[in-house]
N, C-alpha and C positions, 0 to 999 in steps of 0.2 A: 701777191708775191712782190717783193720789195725790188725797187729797180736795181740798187747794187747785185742783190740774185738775178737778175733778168742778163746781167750785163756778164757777173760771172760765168752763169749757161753759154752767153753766145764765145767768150774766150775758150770755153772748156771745148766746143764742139770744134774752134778753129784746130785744137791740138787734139782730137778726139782721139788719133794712132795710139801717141806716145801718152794720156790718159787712161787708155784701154788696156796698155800692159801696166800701169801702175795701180789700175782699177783691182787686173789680174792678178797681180803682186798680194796686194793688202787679203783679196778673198782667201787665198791660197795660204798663205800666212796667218792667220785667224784662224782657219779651217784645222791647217797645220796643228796649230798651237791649241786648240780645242783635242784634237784626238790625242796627241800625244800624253797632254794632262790625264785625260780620262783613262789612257791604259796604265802609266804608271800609279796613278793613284787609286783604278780599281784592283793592279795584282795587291797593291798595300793593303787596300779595305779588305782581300778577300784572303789576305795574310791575318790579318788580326783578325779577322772572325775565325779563320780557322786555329790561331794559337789559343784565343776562349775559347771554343767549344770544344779542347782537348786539353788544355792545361790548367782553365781559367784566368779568374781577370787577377785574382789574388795568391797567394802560399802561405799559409802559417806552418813553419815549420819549426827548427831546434830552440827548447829553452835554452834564456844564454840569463847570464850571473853577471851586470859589472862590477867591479873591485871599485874600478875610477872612471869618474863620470865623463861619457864621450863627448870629446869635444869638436863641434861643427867646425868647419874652416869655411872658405869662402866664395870655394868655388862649388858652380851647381852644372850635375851633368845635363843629357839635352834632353832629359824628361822632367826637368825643373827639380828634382830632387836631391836634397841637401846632401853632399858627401860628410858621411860619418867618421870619425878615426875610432875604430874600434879596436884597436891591438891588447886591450885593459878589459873587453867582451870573451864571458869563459860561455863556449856553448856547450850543451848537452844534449849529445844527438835523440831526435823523435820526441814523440809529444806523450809524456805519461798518462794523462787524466784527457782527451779528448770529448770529453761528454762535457766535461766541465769550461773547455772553453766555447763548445758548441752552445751552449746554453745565455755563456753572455755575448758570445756574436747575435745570438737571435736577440737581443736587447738594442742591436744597433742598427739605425733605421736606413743605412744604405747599403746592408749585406741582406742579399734576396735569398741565397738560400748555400748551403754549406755541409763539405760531404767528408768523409774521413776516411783517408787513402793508407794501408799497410803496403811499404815496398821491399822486395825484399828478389835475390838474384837466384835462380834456380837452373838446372839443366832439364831438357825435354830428349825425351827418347821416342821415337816414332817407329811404325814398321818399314819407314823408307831409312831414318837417319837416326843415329844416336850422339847424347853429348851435345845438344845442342844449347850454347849459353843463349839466357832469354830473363825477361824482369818480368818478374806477376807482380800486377798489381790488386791487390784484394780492396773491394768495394760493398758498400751496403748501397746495391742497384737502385732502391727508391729515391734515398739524398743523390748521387751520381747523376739522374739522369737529369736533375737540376740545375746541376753544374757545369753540363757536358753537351755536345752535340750528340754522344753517342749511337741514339736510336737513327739518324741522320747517316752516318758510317758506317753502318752495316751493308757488307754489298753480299753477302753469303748466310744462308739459315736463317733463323727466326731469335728473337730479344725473349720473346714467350718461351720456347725453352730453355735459356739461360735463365732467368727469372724463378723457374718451376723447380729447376732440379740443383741442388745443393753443390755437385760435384762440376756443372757444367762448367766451361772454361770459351771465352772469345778472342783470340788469336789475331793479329795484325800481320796485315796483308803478305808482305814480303818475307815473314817468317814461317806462313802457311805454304804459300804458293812455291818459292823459290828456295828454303831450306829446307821445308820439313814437308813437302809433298801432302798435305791432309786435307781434308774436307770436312764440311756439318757432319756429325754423324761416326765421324773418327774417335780411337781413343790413342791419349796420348800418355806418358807419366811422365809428373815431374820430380826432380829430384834434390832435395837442398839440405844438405850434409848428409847425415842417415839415413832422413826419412823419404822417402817414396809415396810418391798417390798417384792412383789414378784417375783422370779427368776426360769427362766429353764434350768433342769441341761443337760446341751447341752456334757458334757463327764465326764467321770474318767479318774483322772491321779495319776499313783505308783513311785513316784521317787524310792520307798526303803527303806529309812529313816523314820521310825515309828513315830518322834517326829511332823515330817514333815505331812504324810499321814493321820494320826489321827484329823488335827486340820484345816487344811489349806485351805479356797476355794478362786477362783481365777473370780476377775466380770474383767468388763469394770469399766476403771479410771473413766469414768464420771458417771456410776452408784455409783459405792463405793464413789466418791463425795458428790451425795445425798442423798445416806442411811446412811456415817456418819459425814453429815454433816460439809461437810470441802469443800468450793467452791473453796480454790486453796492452793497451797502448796501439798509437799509432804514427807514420812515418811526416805524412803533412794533414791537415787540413786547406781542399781545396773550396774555392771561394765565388761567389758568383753576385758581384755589385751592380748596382741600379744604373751608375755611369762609369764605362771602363776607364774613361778618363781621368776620372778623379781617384786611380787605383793607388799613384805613390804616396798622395796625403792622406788616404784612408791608411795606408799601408803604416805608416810612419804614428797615426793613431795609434791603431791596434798592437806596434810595437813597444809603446807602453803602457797600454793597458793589459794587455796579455803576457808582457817578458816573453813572447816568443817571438824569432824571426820573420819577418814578413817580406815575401818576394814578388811586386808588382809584376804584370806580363809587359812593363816599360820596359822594365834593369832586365827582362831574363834575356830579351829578346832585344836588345840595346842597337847591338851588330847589326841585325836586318834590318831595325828601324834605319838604321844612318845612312844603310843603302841604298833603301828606298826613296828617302827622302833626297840624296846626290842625285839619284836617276831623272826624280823627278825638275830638280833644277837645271840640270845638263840640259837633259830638253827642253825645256823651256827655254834658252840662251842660244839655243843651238838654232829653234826653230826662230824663233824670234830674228835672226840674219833676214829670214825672207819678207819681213815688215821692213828692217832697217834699208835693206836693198831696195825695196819697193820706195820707201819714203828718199832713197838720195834720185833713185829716178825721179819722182814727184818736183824733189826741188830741183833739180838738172832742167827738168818742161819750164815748170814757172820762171825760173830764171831766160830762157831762151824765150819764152813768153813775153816776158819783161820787155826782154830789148828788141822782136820782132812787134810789140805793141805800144811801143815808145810816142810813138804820135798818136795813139789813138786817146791812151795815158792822160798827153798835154789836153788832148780837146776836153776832154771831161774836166781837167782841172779848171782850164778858160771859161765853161758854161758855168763854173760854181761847185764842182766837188768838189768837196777839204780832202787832206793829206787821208782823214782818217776813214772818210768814203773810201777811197783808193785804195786803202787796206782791208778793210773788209771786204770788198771785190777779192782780192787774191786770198784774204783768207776763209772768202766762202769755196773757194774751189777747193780747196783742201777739206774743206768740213762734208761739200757733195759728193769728194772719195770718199772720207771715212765714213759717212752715214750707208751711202750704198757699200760699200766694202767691207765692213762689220756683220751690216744686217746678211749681206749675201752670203759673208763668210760663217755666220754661226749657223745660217742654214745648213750652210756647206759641211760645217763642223758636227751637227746633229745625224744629217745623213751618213758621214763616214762611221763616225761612230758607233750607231745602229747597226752600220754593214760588218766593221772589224768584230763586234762583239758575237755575230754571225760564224765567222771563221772557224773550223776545228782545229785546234791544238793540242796535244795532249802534253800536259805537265805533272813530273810524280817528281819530289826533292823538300821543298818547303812547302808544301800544300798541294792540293791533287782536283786538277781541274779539267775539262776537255774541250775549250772554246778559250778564245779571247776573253779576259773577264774586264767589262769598263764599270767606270761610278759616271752616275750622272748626277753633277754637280753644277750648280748655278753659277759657281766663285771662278770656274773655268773659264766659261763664256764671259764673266766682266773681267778677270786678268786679261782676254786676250782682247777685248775692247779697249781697256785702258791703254794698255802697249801701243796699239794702232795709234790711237787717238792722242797720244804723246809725241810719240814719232811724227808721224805725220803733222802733225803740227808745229811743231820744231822747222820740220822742212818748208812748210810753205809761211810760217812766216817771215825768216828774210830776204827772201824774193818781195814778198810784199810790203814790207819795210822799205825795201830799194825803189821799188814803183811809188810807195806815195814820196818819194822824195827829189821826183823827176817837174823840175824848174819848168811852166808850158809855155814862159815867156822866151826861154832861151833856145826850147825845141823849136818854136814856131819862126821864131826868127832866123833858126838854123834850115828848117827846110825853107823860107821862101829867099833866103838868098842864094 
């Protein structure tokens, strides 16, 4: 141990009170800023897993015609993607030949797998309620379940009999439960223009998303063919990539190569991202007060430190400490908070964590979950270190700037006369 550390120890323990709540300050602050990270960034993570496994990470949907070639401008929204001016783009709603672009997506080596969705708006008539507006979506269940979290969202019936039987129909949660009173095993018809069919509701599924849950049922593509009358074509191609990341410039690919529109889960979902991302900086700033307050205590000690060790100061500079000895003495004491305040606080941070993601809460709106949901991220723990380790060092260096600049010849002279 270096004597400058031998020497900071013994100052630190003279002030060990006013230490103790700065000690307190930095752990609780760390700890702080560790949990709060970890909640807003795991409801995000467990937003975008749940917008892929229900919407995917891509959309090909309307052929579009340009007349005149769109021209970029210069600004890029906050998913980095280029603003198009498309006013000169003719689209033509649903996708004519979907085999045909199914075939050169499977040519490109970052679309894992890709499923072809018919949508189209129906009414349900049940034995509880009639009239009821709802979106089927027709599906070819094998691509689907590739794309989809779906077998994951089933909280009612069995996927094996939807699978089995041609007519079966899967229903979302709030439209089952709370409008139309049904169960596995109910029948229901739907109805879109003249035609009529009837369907059995072989399960319920919650993705979470209320806009979703409330409206949504899910046939066989070739049923949904012949209830809305649409013998071929389809409404999008949904899409399931290697990195969801990379979904706006795969996206921006595929929109020239295919002339069909493509909808990243960045741009659909734009709003929640920008939310989540505020939440998560708010706290961050918010929490971070109780590092800044801890660090002007810190410098509040050292300073009062300063001038209650003024002569102790001088004698060490008399034996031979330089200016720059003197400094490092006070700004080891700052460095023995943050190394013990960090370390104690990402303990601290670990533990809460753990404990909050413990907690029951039930959430049904934008995803459907029953607990606290955190991410456990390492960039958490070095943000809230750097912070500390900024801060606090800020504060204790000039205090100890002021100390090495205290003259031993003129204290010494001052205390013996």
């Amino acid at each position: 141990m270096s004597t400058n550390l031998k020497i900071a120890l013994r100052f630190l323990f003279f002030k060990k009170r006013a230490m103790l709540m700065t000690l307190s300050g930095i752990i609780f602050g760390v700890a702080f800023f560790i949990l709060t990270q970890a909640q807003t960034s795991g409801f995000e993570h467990f937003f975008i897993q749940t917008i892929l496994g229900t919407d995917g990470a891509l959309r090909i949907s309307d052929r579009f015609q340009s007349t005149v070639a769109s021209r970029e401008i210069s600004s890029e929204d906050s998913t980095g993607d280029k603003l198009l001016l498309e006013a000169n783009r003719k689209y033509i709603e649903g996708i004519d030949y979907p085999n045909r672009l199914k075939a050169m997506l499977a040519s490109i080596q970052e679309v894992r797998a890709c499923a072809e969705v018919l949508r189209g708006s129906v009414q349900v008539n049940s034995n509880n309620r009639s009239g009821q507006d709802a979106q089927i979506f027709g599906i070819n269940f094998r691509e689907f379940r590739e794309v989809s979290n779906i077998e994951e969202q089933i909280i009612a019936g069995d996927l094996a009999d939807f699978e089995k039987s041609p007519s079966a129909l899967l229903i979302g949660a709030d439209l089952a439960t709370k409008r139309l009173n049904v169960r596995p095993g109910n029948i229901v018809t739907l109805r879109a223009g003249n035609i009529s069919q009837r369907f059995t509701v072989a399960g319920i599924f919650e993705t979470g998303v209320g806009d979703i849950d409330k409206v949504r049922l899910i046939a066989h593509l070739g049923a949904a063919r012949s209830l809305l009358s649409r013998p071929f074509g389809a409404s999008y191609l949904q899409i399931s990539i290697t990195d969801p990341d990379e979904a706006p410039a795969l996206g921006r690919r595929l929109d020239e190569l295919l002339q069909h529109h493509s909808a990243p889960w960045q741009r659909r979902e734009k709003v929640w991202l920008d939310v989540f991302r505020a939440l998560r900086f708010s706290s961050a700033i918010t929490v971070s007060t109780i590092i800044l307050v801890s660090a002007l205590g810190m410098f509040n000690t050292l300073a009062m430190l300063v001038i209650e060790k003024t002569r102790e100061i001088a004698i060490l500079r008399s034996f031979g400490f330089s200016k720059k000895d003197v400094t490092r003495i006070f700004l080891w004491l700052g460095w023995v908070v943050i190394i013990v305040g960090t370390t104690l606080g990402c303990g601290m941070g670990a533990l809460l964590t753990w404990a909050t993601s413990n907690i029951p809460l039930r959430i049904r709106g934008i995803f459907s979950t029953d607990h606290f949901v955190v991410k456990w991220d390492a960039q958490h723990y070095l943000a809230a270190i750097i912070t500390a380790v900024v801060v606090v060092s800020i504060a204790s260096y000039f205090p100890a700037r002021r100390a090495a600049r205290i003259e031993p010849g003129n204290i010494i002279r001052g205390a013996s006369s």
